[in-house]
C-alpha positions in Angstrom: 34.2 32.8 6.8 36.0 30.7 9.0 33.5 30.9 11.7 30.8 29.9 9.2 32.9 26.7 8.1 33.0 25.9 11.4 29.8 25.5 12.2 29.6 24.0 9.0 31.6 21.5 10.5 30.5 21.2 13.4 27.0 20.1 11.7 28.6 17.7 10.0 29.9 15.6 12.3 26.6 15.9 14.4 25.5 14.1 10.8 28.2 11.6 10.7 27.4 10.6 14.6 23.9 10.3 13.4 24.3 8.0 10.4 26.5 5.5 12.3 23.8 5.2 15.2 21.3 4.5 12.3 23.4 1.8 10.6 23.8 0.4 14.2 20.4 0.7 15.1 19.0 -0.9 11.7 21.2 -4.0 12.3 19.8 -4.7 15.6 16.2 -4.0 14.9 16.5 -6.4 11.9 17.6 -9.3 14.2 15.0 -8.6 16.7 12.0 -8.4 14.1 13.5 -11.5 12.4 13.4 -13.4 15.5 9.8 -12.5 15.6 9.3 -13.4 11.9 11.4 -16.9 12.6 8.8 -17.3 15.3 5.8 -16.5 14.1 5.4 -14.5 17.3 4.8 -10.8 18.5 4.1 -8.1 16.3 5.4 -9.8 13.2 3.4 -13.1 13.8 0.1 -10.5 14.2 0.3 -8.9 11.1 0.9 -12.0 9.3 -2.5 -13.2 10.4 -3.9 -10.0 9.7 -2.6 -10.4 6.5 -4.1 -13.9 6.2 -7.1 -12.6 7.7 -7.6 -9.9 4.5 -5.3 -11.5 1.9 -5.4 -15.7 2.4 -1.6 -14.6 1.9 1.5 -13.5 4.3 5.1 -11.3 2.8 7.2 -12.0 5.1 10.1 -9.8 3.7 7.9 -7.0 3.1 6.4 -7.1 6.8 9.8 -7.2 7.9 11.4 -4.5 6.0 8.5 -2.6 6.9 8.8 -3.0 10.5 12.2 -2.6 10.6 11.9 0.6 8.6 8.9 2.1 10.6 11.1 1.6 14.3 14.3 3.1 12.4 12.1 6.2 11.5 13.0 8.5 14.8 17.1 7.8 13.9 16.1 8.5 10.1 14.0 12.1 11.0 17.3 13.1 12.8 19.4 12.7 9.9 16.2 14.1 7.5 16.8 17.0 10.0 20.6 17.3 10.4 21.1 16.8 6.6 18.5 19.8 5.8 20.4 21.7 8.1 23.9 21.4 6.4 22.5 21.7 3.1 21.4 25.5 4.0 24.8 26.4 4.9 26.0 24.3 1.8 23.7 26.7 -0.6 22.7 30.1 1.1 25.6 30.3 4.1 27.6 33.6 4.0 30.7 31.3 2.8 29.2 29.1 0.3 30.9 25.2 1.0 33.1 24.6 -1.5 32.4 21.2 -3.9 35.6 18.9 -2.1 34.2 19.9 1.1 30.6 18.7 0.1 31.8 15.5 -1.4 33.9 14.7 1.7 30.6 14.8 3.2 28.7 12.7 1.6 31.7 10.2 1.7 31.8 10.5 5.0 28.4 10.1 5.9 28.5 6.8 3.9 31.7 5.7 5.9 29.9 6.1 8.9 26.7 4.2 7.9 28.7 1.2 6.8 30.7 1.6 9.6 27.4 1.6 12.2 25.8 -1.5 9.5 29.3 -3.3 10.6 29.4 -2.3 13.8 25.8 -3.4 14.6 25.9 -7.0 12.9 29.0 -7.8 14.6 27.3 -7.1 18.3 23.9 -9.1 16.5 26.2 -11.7 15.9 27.5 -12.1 18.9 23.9 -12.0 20.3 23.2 -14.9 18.4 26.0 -16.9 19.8 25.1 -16.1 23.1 21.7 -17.2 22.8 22.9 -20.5 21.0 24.4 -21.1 24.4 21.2 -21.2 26.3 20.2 -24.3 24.1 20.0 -27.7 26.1 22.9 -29.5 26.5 23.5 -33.1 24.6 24.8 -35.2 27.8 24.2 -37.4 29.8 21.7 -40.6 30.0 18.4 -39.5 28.2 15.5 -38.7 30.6 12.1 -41.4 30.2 8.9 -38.9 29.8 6.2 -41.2 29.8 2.9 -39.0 28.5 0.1 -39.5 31.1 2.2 -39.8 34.2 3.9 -36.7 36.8 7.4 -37.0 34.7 5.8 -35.4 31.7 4.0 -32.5 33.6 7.5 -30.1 34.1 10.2 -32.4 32.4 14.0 -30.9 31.9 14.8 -30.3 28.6 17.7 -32.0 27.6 18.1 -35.5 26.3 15.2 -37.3 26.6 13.0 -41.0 25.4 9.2 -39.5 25.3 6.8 -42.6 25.4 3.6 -42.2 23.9 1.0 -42.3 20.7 2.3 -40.4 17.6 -0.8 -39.1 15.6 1.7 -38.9 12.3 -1.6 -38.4 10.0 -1.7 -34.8 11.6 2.3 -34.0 10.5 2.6 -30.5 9.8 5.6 -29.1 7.7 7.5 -26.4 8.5 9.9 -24.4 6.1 12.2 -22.0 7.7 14.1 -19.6 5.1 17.3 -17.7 6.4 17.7 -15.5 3.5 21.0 -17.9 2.1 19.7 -21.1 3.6 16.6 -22.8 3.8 15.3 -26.1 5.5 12.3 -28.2 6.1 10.9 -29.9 9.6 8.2 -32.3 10.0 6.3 -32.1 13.5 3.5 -34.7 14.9 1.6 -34.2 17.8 1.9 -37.2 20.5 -0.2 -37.9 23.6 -0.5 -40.2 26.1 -3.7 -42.8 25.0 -7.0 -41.8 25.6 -5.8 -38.0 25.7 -8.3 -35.6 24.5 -6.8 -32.5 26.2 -4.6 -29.3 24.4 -2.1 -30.6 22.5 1.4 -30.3 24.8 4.2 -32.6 23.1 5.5 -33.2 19.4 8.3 -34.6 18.2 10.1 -34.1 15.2 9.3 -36.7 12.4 11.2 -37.9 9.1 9.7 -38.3 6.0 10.5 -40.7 4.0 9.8 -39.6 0.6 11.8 -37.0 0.6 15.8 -36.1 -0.2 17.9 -33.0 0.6 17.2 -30.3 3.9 13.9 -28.4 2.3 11.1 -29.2 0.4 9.2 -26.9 -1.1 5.0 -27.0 0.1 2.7 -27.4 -3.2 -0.6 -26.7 -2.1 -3.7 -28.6 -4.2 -5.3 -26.5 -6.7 -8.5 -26.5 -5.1 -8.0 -23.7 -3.0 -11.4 -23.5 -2.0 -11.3 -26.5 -0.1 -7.7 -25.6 1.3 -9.4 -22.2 3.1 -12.0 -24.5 4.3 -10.2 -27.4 5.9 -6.8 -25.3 6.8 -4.6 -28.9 5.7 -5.0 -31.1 3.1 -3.3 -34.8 2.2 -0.8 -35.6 0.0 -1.4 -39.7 -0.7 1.8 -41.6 0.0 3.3 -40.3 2.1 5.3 -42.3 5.4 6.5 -40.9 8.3 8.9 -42.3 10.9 9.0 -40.3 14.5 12.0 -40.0 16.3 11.0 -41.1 20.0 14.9 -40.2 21.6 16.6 -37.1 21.1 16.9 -33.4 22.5 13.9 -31.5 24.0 13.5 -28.3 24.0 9.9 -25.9 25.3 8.3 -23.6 23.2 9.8 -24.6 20.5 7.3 -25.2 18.4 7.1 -22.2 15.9 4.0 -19.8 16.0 3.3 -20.8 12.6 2.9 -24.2 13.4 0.7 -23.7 16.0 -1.5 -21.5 14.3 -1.6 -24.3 12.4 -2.8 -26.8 14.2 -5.6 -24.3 16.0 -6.9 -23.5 12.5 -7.5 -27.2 11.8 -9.4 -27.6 15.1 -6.6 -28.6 17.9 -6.2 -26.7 21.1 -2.4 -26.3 21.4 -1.1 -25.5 24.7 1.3 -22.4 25.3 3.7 -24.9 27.7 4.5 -27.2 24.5 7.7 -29.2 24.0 9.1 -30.3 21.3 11.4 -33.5 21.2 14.2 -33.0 18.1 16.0 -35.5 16.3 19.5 -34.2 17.1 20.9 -30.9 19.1 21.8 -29.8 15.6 18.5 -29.3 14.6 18.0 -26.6 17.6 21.3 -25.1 16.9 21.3 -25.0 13.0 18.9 -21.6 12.8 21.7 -20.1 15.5 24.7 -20.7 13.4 23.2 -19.9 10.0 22.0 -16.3 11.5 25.2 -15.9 13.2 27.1 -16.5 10.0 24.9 -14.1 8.0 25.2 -11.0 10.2 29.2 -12.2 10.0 29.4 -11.9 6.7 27.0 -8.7 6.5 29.7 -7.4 9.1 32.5 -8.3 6.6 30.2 -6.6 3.3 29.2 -3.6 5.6 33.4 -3.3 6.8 34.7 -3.1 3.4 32.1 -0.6 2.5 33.4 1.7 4.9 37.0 0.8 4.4 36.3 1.9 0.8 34.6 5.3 1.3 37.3 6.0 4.0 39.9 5.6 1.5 37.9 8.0 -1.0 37.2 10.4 2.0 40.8 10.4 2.8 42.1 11.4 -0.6 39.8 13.6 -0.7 41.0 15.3 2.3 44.6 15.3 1.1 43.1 17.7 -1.9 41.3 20.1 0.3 44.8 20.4 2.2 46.3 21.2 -0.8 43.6 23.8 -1.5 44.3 25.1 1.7 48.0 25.7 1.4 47.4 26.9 -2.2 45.4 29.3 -1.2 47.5 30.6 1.9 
């Protein structure tokens, strides 16, 4: 009998090793795919045009839950597996499991998951910082790109004056939603004059018709026309570019430049984008960072809690024990 618990045992915390690697594993794959869906980019940013493609829609949750789900399924089959496995001995084992053991279990098992959940967010977290680090740097005398001439071919990113002609009738807007925050950015295209080439550098524009950090898109009713011609006007509407402020390349979002190829523009790969402020590049970094934080904190006092059940629950089976010797 003893042997058998044992090995009942011994599964067990084969389980519980299992369940915090999948907690730890789901937290990480959720910041890489929400990178992607941030981005517009990789295999997120592909099914989202497929799903444009078939739908004239995109779920952005659901594509990301489902990705993160389908690359968790390997760590989720070995705890399908290792779970099946106890549950024989629990049922049809020589020394049936009592119920305090089974329960432990369980607790534990959810202790574990929370913990890996915790675990996981923390390290994303800390990802995030360390990529917020890799940002330009706000110093020194801003650089003078003028569009057209050698400066603008492999500019520094950094602080930098961009000289040029702003096509602001061809703003696109940009909402990006971090689960607990949301904000809007407007983006213009600007070339050098005479420029018919790929388009290569935007800056970030302000519109004036507008109060608060997001504004939500309302698309015309006509959506026959909208499929058609990929934008559509709003009358009324001004807005002011910002010529001086922080560039960055690549950062234009996938879904922006999707955007602009649908409507008929070639959009180069190489782009730059010239921000108001450096908050503007670091404001997605420190939103994320603070979410998987607090989902560190949620996850931690999960576990703390089914610990403490796990632990009285221990106490009992002790008390069995002795009782029974």
């Amino acid at each position: 009998m003893a042997v058998d618990k044992d090995a009942y045992d011994r599964v067990s915390r084969q389980l519980n090793i299992a369940v915090r690697l999948l907690g730890f594993w789901i937290a990480l794959v959720s910041l890489y795919f929400l990178f992607q869906a941030l981005d517009y980019r990789g295999l997120i940013g592909w099914l989202a045009e497929l799903q444009f493609l078939h739908f004239d829609r995109y779920w952005p949750t659901l594509t990301f839950v489902a990705m993160t789900g389908l690359f968790s399924l390997p760590l989720v089959a070995l705890v399908w597996l290792l779970r099946m496995r106890q549950r024989h001995s629990e049922t049809f084992g020589p020394a049936r499991v009592d119920d305090a053991r089974i329960i432990r279990g369980r607790l534990a098992r959810l202790q574990g998951f929370f913990a890996g959940v915790s675990a996981g967010s923390l390290v994303a977290a800390i990802i995030v910082l360390i990529l917020r680090m890799q940002l330009p740097v706000d110093s020194g005398s801003p650089r003078s790109i003028v569009l057209g001439s050698p400066d603008a071919i492999a500019p520094v990113e950094g602080r930098a004056v961009i000289t040029g002609s702003v096509d602001v009738d061809e703003t696109s807007q940009f909402n990006e939603n971090l689960l607990l925050v949301k904000r809007t950015l407007y983006f213009a295209p600007v070339r050098a004059p005479g420029d018919r080439g790929p388009l290569r550098y935007f800056v970030e524009v302000k519109r004036e018709d507008v109060k608060g950090p997001y504004n939500q898109i309302h698309f015309p009713k006509d959506k026959e026309r909208l499929v058609h011609v990929w934008r559509f006007r709003v009358p009324g509407i001004q807005f002011t570019p910002y010529m001086q402020g922080v560039l960055r390349r690549r950062a234009l979002p996938g879904e922006i430049v999707n955007l602009y190829r649908y409507a008929g523009y070639k959009v180069d790969d190489d782009n730059y984008v010239l921000f108001s402020a450096p908050e503007k590049l670091s404001w997605r970094y420190y939103v994320l960072a603070g979410e998987f934080a607090l989902s560190t904190i949620i996850a931690g006092i999960a576990a703390f809690l089914f610990g403490w059940r796990k632990r009285a629950v221990d106490k009992r089976i002790e008390q069995d024990d002795l009782g029974s010797a």
